[in-house]
N, C-alpha and C positions, 0 to 999 in steps of 0.2 A: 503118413504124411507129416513132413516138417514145415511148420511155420511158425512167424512171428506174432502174428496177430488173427484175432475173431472175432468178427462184431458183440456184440455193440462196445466193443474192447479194441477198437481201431481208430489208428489216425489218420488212412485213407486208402484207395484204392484196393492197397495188394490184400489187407483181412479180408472186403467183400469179393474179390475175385474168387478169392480160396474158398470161403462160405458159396460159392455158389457153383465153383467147376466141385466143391465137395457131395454137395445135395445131390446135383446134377449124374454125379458116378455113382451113389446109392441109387438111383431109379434105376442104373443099369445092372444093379448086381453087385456091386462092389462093397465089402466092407471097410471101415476106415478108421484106423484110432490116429487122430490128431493131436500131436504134441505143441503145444504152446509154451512161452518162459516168464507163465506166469500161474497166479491162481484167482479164479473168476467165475462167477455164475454165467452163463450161455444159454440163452430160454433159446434160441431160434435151432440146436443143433443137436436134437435128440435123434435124428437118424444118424449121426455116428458118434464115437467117444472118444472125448476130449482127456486128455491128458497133461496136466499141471508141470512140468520139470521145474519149476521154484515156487516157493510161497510169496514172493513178490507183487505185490499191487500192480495191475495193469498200468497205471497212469505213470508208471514209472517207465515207462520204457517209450514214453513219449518224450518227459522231458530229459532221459538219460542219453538222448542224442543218436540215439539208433537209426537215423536217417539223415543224419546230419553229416557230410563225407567226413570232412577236411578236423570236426569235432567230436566225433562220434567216438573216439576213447578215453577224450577229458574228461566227460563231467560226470559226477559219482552218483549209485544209486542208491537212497537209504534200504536198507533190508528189514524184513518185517516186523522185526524186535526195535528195528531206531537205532541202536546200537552198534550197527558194524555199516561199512559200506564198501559198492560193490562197482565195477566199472563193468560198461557192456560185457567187456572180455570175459569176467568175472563169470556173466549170468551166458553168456556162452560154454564158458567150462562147464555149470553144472548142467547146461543143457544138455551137452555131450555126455556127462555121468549119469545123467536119468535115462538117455539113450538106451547107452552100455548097456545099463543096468535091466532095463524093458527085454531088449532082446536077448540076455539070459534063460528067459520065460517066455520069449513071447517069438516067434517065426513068420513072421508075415513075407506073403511073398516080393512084394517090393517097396521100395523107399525113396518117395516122390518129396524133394527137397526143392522147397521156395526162398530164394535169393542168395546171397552172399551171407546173410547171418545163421542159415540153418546150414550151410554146406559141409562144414567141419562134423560138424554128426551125420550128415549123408556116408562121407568119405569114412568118418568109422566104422559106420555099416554095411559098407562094402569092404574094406579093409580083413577087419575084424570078423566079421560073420559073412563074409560070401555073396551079400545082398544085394542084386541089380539097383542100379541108383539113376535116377532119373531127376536131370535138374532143370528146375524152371526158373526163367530168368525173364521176369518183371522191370525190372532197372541193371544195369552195370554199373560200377564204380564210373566210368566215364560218362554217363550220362547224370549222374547224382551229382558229380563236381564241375556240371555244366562242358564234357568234353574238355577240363583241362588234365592237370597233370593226377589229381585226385590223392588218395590216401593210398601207401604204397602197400600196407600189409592187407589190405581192401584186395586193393589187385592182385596181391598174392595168393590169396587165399578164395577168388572168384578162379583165378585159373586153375588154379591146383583143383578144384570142383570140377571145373566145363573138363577139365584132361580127363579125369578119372570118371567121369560120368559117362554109362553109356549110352543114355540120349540125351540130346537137350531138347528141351522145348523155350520158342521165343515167344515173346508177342505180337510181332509183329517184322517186316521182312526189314525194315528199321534196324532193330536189334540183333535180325540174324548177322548182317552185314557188319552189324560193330563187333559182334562174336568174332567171326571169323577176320576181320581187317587188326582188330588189336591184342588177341588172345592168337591169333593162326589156328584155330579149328578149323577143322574141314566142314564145307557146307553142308558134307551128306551126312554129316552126325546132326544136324541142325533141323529141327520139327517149327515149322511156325502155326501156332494155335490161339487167332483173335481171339479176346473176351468178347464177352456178351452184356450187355445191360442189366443189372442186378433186377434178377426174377418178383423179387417183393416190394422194388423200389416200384417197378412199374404196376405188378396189381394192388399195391393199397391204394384204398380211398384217399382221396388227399382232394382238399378245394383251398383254391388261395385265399390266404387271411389280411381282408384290408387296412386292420387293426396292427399288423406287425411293423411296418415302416412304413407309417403314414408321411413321415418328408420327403421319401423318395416318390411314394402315391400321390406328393401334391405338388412335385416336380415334375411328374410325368402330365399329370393333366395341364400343366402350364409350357407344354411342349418339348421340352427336354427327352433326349435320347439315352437310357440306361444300358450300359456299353460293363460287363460283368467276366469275372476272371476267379478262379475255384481254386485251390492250394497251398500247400504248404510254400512259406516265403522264403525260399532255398535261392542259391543261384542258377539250378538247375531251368528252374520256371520262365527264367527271363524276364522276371516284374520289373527290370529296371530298365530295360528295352522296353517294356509295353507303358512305364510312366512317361518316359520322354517321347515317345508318339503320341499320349494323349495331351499334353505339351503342344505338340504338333496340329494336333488334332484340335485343341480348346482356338487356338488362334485363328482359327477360320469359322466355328461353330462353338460360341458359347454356350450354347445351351445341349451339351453333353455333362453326364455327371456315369465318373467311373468307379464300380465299386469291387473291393479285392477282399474276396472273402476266405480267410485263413489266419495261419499263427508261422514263425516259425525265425531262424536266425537273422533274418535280413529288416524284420518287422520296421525297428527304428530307424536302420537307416532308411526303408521306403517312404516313409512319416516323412523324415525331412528333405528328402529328396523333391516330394511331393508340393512341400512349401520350398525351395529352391527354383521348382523352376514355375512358380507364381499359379500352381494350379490347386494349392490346398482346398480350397471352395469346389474344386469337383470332382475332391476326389473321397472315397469313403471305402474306412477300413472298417471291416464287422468283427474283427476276432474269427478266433475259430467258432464254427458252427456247425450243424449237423440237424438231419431231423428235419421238421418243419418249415424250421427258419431257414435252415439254404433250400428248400424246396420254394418257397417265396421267393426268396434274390432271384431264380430263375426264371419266375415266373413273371417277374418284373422287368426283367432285363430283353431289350430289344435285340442286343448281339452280344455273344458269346465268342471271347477270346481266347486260345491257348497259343500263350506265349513262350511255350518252352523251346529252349535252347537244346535238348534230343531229349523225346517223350515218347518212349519204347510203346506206349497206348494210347491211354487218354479218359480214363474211364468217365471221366467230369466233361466231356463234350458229349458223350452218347447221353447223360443226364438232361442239357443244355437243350442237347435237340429233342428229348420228351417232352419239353415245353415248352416248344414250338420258337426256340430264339434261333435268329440267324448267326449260323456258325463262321470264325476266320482263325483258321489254324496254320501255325507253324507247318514248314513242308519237312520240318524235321518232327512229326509227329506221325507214329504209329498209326492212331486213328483215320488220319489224311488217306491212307492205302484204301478205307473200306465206306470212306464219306467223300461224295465226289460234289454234294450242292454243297459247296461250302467256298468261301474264299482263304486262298492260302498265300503266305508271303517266308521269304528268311527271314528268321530268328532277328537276323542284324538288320533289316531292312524296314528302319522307325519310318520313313516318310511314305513306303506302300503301306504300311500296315496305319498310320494316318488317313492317308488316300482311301481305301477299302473302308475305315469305319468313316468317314464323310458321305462316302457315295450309299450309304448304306442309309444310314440317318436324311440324306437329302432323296431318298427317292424310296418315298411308300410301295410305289411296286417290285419294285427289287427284291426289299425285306421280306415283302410279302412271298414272294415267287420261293426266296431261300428256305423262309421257314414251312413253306408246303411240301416241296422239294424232298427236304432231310429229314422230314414224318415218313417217308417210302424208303429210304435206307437202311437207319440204325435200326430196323429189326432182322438184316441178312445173315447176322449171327447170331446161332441160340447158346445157350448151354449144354442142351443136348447135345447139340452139333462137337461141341467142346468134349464134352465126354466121352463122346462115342470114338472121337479122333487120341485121346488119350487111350482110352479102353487097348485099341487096336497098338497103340506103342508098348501097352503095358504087355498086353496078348506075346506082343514079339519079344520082351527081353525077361519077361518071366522063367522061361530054359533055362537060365542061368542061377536058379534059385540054388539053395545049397541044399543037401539032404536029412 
């Protein structure tokens, strides 16, 4: 299995996905060695083995822009000496030479590759060694640069993947469709396989801390409606569509306060966007967070937003709704297919998605009815379920292994 990231070595979604359709395929049998492009202690993944292809600091491949479309070859990675530096591409090539180099020694039967950054070692390991390749596609380039024109060796290098691969799997029937509408795959090579709720995220303990953001604890007792949004600040997300609804949205109901919990290229500009259009007082950035403290924001928050512009999933709405917020999601979101109590509107459509968080905040039954609702849902996909539908792709293109 190739990927980019593994908790607690992750900047969102796609490492806990992997961490948990991975566990999930060891209960069924499967063994796994997990290549990551970096080097890192892993306490949660001792049912399979992890494999280092650089000595590289995790934290580097956050901020070297590896999710960043339109940036994601500028900015440089220091390398572990300090002395030399490396661009993504860079820690791509050696990623492909640790590859190579593995399957000299090593014959596994298949080579289950996550995203666009691991695909060029997929494609050697089929190439090169004969090895059924199976890619899974979490994001595409068109949805990471918000459906525009995106990075062009991005696209190059996704299709060169999805051609030579011989299954894909989507997230969701979202992304099968932009597979096949902007690459021309054919639908019948196209597997769609929803995530699931991170397995651990739901059974630990956890009780909310009244001590963590007592301003927002002392907004809410003063009537104020906490209106909450999870993400890297990409253009992908559409945070700058969901600040000018709350715009929209403050003018009819002051006492909404919106908070955007992430990090990422757009950060400054949503800051002053945010005082532009006269709502800096409601609106609150947390930085990146993780753990605990976004397990609070959630729990604080009366409704949950996702405003992205095409969001192959959603894994931060299925979070949303374990603690019990009313959900309103993009109909350009994955998740929307398998959450139906939920209000949804277009990406570009700032005055329903005003309208929807209004009627939400003015009518206690409502909320109440969404967030009982979408407690009977987001458990209709397990991980199991996920594995076992893997398992059976893998079952079918295994024949092709080499001898």
């Amino acid at each position: 299995m190739l990927g980019w990231e593994l908790p607690p070595h992750n900047s969102g979604g796609l490492g806990i996905a992997c961490l948990n359709m991975a566990r999930a395929l060891t209960k069924e049998g499967v063994d796994i060695d997990f290549v990551v492009p970096y080097t890192a202690a892993h306490t949660k993944t001792s049912f399979m083995k992890i494999l280092p292809a650089t000595s590289l600091d995790p934290i580097y491949r956050y901020g070297g822009g590896a999710y960043e479309s339109l940036n994601v070859f500028e900015k440089n990675i220091p390398s572990a000496d300090h002395k030399m530096h490396f661009s993504i591409r860079d820690v791509q090539k050696e990623y492909c030479d640790y590859v190579e180099k593995y399957l000299k020694t090593n014959s596994p039967d298949i080579v289950h590759a996550h995203d666009w950054l691991t695909y060029e070692a997929g494609m050697l390991a089929k190439k090169e060694f004969g090895l059924p390749l199976i890619a899974h596609v979490h994001a595409t380039e068109f949805d990471r640069s918000g459906m525009r024109t995106g990075n062009p060796l991005i696209h190059e290098i996704e299709y060169e993947g999805l051609m030579l691969a011989d299954r894909i799997i989507a997230v969701s029937e979202s992304t099968k469709r932009i597979i096949h509408e902007k690459y021309k795959i054919p639908l019948s090579k196209i597997d769609v396989i929803y995530n699931s709720l991170d397995e651990e995220y739901e059974a630990s303990k956890y009780s909310f801390d009244n001590n963590t953001y007592k301003y927002i604890n002392f907004l809410k007792e003063n009537g104020y409606t906490v209106v909450s949004t999870v993400g890297r600040f990409t253009i992908q997300k559409g945070l700058r569509y969901f600040l000018e609804s709350a715009a929209l949205a403050v003018q009819k109901n002051p006492k909404l306060i919106f908070i955007l919990a992430g990090d990422g290229e757009e950060r400054d500009g949503l800051i002053s966007l945010a005082a532009e259009l006269g709502i800096a007082k409601n609106v609150i950035f947390t930085g990146f967070i993780r753990g605990r403290r976004l397990r609070d924001i959630y729990s604080l928050s009366d409704i949950f937003v996702m405003s992205s512009i095409s969001e192959p999933f959603g894994l931060t709405a299925l979070e949303a709704a374990h603690h019990q917020d009313a959900l309103i999601l993009t109909k350009q979101s994955g998740v929307s297919e398998i959450i139906w109590s939920a209000f949804t509107y277009d990406f570009w459509d700032k005055k329903k998605l005003a309208d929807e968080i209004l009627a939400i905040a003015s009518h206690p039954a409502l909320k109440a009815l969404l967030q009982e609702n979408v407690k009977k849902e987001y458990h209709k996909i397990s991980w199991e379920q996920v594995a076992k539908k893997c398992l059976k792709i893998y079952n079918k293109n295994v024949k092709h292994k080499r001898n």
